[in-house]
C-alpha positions in Angstrom: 83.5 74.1 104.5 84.4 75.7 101.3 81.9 77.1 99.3 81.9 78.2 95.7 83.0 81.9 94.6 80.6 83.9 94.8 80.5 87.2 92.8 78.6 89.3 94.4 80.9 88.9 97.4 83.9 91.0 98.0 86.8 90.7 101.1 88.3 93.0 103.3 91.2 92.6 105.1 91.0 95.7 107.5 93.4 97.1 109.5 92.5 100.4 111.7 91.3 104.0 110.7 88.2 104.7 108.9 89.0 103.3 105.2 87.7 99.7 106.0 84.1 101.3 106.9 84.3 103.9 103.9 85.0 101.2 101.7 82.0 99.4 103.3 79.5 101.5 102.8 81.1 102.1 99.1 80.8 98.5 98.2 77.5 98.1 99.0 76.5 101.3 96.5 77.8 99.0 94.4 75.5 96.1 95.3 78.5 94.0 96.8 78.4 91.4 100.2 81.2 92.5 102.2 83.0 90.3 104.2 85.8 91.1 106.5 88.9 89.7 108.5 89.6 92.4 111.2 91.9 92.3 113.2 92.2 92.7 117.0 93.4 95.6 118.4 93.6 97.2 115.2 90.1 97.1 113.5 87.6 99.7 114.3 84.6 97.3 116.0 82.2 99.2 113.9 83.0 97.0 110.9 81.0 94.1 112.7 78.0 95.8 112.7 79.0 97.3 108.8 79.7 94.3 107.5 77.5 91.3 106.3 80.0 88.7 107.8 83.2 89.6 109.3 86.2 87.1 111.9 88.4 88.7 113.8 91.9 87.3 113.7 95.7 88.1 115.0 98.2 88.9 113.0 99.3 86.1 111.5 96.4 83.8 111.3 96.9 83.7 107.3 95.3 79.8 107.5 92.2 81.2 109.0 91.8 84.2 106.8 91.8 81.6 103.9 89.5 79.2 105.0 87.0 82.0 106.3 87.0 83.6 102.9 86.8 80.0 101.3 83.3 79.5 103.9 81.8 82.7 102.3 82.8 82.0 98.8 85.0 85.1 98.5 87.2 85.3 95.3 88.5 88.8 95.3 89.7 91.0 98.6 91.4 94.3 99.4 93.7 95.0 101.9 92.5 98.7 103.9 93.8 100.3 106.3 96.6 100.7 109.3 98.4 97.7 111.0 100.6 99.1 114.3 104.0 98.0 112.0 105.7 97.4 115.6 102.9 94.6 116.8 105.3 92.7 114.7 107.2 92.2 117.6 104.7 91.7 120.3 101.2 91.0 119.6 101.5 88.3 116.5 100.3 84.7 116.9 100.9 82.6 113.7 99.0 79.5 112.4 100.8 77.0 110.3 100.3 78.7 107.2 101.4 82.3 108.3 104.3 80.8 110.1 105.4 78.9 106.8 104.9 82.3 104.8 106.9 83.9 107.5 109.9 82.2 107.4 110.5 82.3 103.4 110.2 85.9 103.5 114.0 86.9 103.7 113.4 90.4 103.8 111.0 92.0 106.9 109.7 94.7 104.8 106.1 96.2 104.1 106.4 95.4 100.6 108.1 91.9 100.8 105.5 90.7 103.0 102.0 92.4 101.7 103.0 90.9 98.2 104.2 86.9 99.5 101.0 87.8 101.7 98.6 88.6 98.0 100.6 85.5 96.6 100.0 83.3 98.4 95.9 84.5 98.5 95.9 84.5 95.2 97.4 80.8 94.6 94.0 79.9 96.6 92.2 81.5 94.4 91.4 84.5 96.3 92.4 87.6 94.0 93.7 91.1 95.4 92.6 94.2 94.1 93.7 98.0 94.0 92.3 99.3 98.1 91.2 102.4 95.8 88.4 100.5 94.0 85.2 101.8 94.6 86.9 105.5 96.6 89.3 106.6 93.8 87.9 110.1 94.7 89.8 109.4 97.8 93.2 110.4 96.1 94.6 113.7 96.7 94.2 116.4 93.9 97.2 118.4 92.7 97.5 121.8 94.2 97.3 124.0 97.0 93.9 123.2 98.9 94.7 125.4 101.9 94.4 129.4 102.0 98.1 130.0 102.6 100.5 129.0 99.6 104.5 127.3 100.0 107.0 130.5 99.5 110.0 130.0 97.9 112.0 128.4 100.7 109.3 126.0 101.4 109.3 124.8 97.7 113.1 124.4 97.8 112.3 122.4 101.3 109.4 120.9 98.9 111.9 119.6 96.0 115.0 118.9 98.8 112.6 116.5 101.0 110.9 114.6 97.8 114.2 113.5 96.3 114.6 111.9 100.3 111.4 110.5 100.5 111.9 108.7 96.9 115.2 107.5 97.8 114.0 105.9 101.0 111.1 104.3 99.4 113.2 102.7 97.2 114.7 100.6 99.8 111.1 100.2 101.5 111.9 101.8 104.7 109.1 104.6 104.6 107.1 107.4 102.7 107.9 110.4 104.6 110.4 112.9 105.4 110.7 116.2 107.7 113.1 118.9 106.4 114.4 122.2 107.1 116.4 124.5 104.9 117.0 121.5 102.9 117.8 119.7 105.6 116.7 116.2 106.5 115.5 116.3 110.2 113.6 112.9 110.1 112.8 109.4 108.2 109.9 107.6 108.3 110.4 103.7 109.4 108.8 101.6 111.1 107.4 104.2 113.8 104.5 105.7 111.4 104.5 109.1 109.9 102.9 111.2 112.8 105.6 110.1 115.5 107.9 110.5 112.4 106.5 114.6 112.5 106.5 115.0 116.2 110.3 113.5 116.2 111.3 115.8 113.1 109.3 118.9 114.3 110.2 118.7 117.1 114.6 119.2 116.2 113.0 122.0 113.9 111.5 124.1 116.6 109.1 125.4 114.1 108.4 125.9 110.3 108.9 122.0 109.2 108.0 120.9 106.1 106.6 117.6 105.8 107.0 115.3 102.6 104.8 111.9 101.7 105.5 110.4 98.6 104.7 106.6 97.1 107.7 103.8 96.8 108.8 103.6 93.8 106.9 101.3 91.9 103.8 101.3 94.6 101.6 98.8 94.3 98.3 100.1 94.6 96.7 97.1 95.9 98.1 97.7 99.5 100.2 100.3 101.8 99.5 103.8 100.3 100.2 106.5 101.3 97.7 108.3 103.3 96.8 111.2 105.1 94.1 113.2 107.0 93.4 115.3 110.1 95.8 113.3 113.0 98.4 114.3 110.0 97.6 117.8 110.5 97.5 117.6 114.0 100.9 116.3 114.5 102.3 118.9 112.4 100.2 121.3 114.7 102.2 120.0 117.8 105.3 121.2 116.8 104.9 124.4 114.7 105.0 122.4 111.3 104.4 124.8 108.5 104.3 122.3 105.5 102.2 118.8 104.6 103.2 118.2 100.5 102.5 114.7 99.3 102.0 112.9 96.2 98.9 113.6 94.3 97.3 111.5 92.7 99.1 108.5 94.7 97.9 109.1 98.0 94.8 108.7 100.2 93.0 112.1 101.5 90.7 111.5 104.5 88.9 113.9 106.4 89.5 116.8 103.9 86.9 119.7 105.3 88.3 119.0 108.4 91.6 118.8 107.8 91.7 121.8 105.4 89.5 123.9 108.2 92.1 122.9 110.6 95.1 123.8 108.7 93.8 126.9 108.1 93.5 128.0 111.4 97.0 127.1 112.0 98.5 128.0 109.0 100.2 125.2 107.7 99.9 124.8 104.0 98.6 121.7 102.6 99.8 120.8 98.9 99.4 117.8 96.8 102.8 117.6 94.2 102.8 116.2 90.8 105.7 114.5 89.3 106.4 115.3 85.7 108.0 112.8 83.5 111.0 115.1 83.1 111.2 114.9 87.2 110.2 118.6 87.8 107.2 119.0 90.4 104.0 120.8 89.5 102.6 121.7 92.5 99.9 124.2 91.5 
């Protein structure tokens, strides 16, 4: 049964980590009803008990997100938080709708098929909105925010791995490099950015520097970057001695932790700054 919009109501549809719950708990500060679509095997079950209604769905099930969202009067959603990219090709199961979207999307990529999935939420009425709204103090500042600084080398490494990471986010493979002496040792695709560490770090032996910058002409209201202590961890594993990434343009999560921890090992955390004559500020 469809009911109408009702403003006070806001939509979430959450994948894994803790940005679905922060953005929760954020949204009702603001005096909103939130109502989620979580989705197995990926959603924390903690939203059920968070949130004022919630279905959980596979991936896929775009029909049922729609008519849920229509039952609760929702007119504007988010979309927060990690999908597994390769579940893709194992754990999805389809309804008419998100079969019909599937196959007119020629191109298999994050971008392509978060924006046909907005469009087509959005020709039902249901409008998407930035995932920052409400937790824009979530965005990484520009700086150093760990004890120990980049050196020289590093910020060579620094400059080297951005222009990378910019060149493969503009074919919408990933948003995150591993380099060494300006080389590239790894490339974020569809594996995620901490196997993307271990599998760079790893050919480093030590003193990696990790890079995580935003596609080219990211659109804020799904897939940024983010970042937090598992980050830190991975870089942990294998020696890293580096985590730069775009500030201002990516998510920061767990940062007293994450800066404790990177302090004990280290590793210098750094959030860059691109200029508009392409030179980085990173202090």
């Amino acid at each position: 049964m469809t009911k109408d919009i009702d403003p006070e109501s806001i939509g979430i549809i959450a994948g894994g980590g803790q940005f679905p719950l922060l953005f929760i708990e954020a949204a009702h500060a603001a005096g909103r009803r939130v109502v989620v679509i979580a989705h197995k095997g990926e959603t924390d079950g903690k939203v059920s008990e968070a949130a004022d209604a919630v279905c959980w769905v596979k991936l896929g099930q775009l029909g049922k997100v729609i008519s849920f969202f229509k039952q609760e009067g929702v007119g504007e959603t988010v979309f927060l938080g990690t999908i597994t990219k390769t579940q893709i090709f194992r754990d999805v199961l389809p309804d008419f709708k998100g079969l019909t979207l599937w196959n007119k999307i020629d191109r298999k990529q994050d971008d392509a098929i978060l924006r046909a999935i907005a469009g087509t939420l959005e020709k039902e009425g249901i409008n998407v909105l930035e995932s920052t709204l409400y937790l824009r103090h979530l965005l990484f500042p520009v700086g150093v925010i760990t004890r120990k600084k980049p050196n020289k080398n590093q910020r060579l490494d620094i400059e080297f791995g951005w222009q990378n990471a910019r060149a493969i986010g503009k074919l919408d493979i990933g948003q995150c490099v591993v380099v060494r002496n300006c080389t590239v040792l790894a490339v974020e695709a569809i594996e995620g950015t901490d196997a993307t560490i271990l599998r760079g770090g790893t050919l480093a032996k030590e003193q990696a520097v990790v890079v995580k910058v935003k596609k080219p002409g990211q659109d804020f209201r799904f897939d940024l970057p983010a970042t937090g202590l598992t980050t830190i961890r991975s870089l942990q594993q294998v020696q890293g001695a580096v985590l730069a990434v775009e500030a201002g343009q990516t998510l920061l999560f767990d940062r007293e932790l994450m800066i404790e921890e990177a302090n004990k090992a280290g590793i210098v955390i750094v959030g860059v700054f691109e200029r508009e004559d392409g030179s980085l500020q990173m202090e």
